[in-house]
C-alpha positions in Angstrom: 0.0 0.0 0.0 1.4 3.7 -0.9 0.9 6.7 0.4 0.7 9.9 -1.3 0.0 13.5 -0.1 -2.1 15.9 -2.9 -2.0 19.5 -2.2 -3.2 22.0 -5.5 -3.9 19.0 -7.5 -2.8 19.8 -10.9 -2.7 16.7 -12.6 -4.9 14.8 -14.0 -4.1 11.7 -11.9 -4.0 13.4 -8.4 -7.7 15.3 -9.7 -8.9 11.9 -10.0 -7.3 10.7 -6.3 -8.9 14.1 -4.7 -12.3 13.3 -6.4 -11.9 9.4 -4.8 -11.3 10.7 -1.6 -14.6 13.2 -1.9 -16.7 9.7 -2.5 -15.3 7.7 -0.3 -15.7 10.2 2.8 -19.5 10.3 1.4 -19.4 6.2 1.9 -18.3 6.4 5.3 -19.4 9.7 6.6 -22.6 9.8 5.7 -23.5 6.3 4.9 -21.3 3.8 7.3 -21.6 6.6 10.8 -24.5 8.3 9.3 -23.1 11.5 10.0 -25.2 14.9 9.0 -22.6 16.3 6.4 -23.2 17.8 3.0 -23.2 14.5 0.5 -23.8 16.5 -3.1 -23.1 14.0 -6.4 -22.2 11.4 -4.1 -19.3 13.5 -2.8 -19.3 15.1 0.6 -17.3 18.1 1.1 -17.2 21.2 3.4 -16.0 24.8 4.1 -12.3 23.6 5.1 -11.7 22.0 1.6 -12.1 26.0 0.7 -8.5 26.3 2.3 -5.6 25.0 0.7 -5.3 21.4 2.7 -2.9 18.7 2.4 -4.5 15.8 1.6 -3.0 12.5 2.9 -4.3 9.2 1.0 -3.6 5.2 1.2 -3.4 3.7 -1.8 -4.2 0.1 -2.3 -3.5 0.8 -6.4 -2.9 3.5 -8.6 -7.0 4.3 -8.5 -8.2 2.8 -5.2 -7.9 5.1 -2.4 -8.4 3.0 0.7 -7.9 5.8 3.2 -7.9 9.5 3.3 -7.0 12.4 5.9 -7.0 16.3 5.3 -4.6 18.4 6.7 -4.5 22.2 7.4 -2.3 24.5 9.8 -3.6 25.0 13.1 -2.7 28.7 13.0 -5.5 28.7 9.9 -9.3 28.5 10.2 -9.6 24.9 11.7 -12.4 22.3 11.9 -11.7 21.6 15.4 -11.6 25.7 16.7 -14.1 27.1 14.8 -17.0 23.9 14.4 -16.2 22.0 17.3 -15.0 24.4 20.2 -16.9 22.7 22.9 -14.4 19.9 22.5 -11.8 22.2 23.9 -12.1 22.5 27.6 -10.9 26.3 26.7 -13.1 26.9 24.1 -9.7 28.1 22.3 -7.4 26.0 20.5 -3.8 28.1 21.3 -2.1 26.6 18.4 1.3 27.3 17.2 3.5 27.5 14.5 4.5 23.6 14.8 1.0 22.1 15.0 -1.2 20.9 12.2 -4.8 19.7 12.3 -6.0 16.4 11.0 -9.8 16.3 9.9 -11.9 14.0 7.7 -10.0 10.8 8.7 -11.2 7.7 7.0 -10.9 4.4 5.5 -12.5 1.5 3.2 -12.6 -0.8 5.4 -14.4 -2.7 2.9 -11.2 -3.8 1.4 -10.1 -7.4 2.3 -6.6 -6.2 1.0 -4.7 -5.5 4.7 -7.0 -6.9 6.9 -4.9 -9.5 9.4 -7.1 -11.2 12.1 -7.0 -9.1 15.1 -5.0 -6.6 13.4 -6.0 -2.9 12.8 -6.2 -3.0 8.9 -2.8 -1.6 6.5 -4.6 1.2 5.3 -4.8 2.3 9.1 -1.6 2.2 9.7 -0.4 3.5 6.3 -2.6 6.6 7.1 -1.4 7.2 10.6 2.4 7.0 9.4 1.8 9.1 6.3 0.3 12.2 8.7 3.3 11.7 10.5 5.8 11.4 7.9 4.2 14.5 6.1 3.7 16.8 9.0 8.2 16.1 10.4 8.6 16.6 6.6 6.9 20.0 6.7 8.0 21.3 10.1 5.4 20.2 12.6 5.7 18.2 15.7 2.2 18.2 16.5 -1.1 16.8 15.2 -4.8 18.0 16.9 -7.6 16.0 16.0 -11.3 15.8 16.6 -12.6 12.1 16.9 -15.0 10.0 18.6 -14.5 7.8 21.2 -14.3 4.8 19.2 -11.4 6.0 17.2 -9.5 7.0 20.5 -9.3 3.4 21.8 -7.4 2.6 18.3 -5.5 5.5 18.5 -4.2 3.7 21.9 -4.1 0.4 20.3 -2.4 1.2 17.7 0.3 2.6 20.3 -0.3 6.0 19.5 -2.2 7.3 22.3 -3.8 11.2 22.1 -3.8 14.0 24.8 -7.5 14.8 25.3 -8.1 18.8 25.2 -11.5 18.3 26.8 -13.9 16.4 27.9 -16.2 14.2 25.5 -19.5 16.1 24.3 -22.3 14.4 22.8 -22.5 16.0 18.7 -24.7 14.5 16.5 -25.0 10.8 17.0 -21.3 10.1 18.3 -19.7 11.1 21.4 -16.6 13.2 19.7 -13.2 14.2 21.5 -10.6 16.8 21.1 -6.9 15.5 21.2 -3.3 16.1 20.5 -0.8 13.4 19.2 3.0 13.6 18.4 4.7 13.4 15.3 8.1 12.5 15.8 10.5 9.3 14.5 9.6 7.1 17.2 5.8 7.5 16.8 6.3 6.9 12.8 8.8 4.0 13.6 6.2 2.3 15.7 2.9 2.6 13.8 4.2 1.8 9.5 3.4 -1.0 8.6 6.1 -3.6 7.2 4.9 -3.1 3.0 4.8 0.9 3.6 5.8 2.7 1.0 5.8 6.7 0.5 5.3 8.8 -2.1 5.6 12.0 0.1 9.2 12.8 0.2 12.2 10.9 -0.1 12.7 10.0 3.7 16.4 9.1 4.5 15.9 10.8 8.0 12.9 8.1 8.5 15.2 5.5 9.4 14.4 1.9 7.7 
């Protein structure tokens, strides 16, 4: 499985990916979690895709995205600040220069491709080392999230456990979470899986 990060997509082939990754958040979002976001053409999209992001996505092949992530400065106009501020037992998110936000983190877990019994499925994994493989290669140590409970406990299974910045609040149909998570070499060392393989940056301070 590859992982490839799309920013300005100007190509035909990374158009293609982005629009992928549009559908497959409406498959999960709105029909897997049944989540109350905007699905339009069978692509669900919001406000923050207005802003320049990063997007991070698994790729089983060279046209199956299996898992997706969107990624924006938390000095910006965030998801987790501006839509979910309850979440943060400030109200205020204090970011800095060396924090990025991860939103809109999902994958197919309908793929059979990955999936080891008991394990957390590749495309996981691959996603969770690609955010922090892109964030040390573009200056940030630090990853905010909002979640749900659910996705906490694999967080911490995974071995990558979040600093909650609040208490958990009751939002739609899910009990969501506000958290902070490192991104540093011993966090990336511990979470890629054995068949990763980047298409972000040419890593030699990732140590093999």
């Amino acid at each position: 499985m590859w992982l490839h990060a799309v920013r300005k997509a100007s190509s035909s082939t990374d158009q293609q990916l982005v629009d992928k990754h549009h559908q497959l958040r409406a498959r999960v979002f709105a029909g897997r979690l049944g989540w109350s976001v905007d699905v339009r053409d069978d692509r669900e999209t919001d406000e923050y895709d207005a802003f320049d992001p990063t997007y991070i996505l698994a790729l089983a092949d060279a046209a199956t995205v299996a898992g997706c992530a969107r990624l924006l400065p938390a000095t910006g106009p965030t998801m987790l600040e501006r839509t979910f501020p309850q979440l943060l037992a400030t109200g205020r998110l204090n970011a800095q220069a060396g924090m990025v936000e991860s939103s809109r983190f999902c994958v197919d877990t309908g793929l059979g491709e990955g999936r080891g019994a008991g394990a957390l499925h590749e495309a996981t994994l691959t996603m969770f080392a690609g955010i922090i493989e892109w964030s040390m290669a573009n200056g940030y140590s630090e990853i905010v999230t909002a979640t749900d409970l659910r996705f906490e406990r694999i967080l911490k299974r995974a071995g990558w456990p979040m600093q909650r910045l609040g208490e958990p609040r009751q939002i739609g149909n899910t009990v969501a979470i506000a958290g902070l998570l490192p991104a540093d070499l011993s966090s990336f060392e511990r979470l890629r899986p054995v068949a990763y393989r980047s298409l972000i940056t040419p890593a030699h301070h990732l140590a093999a």
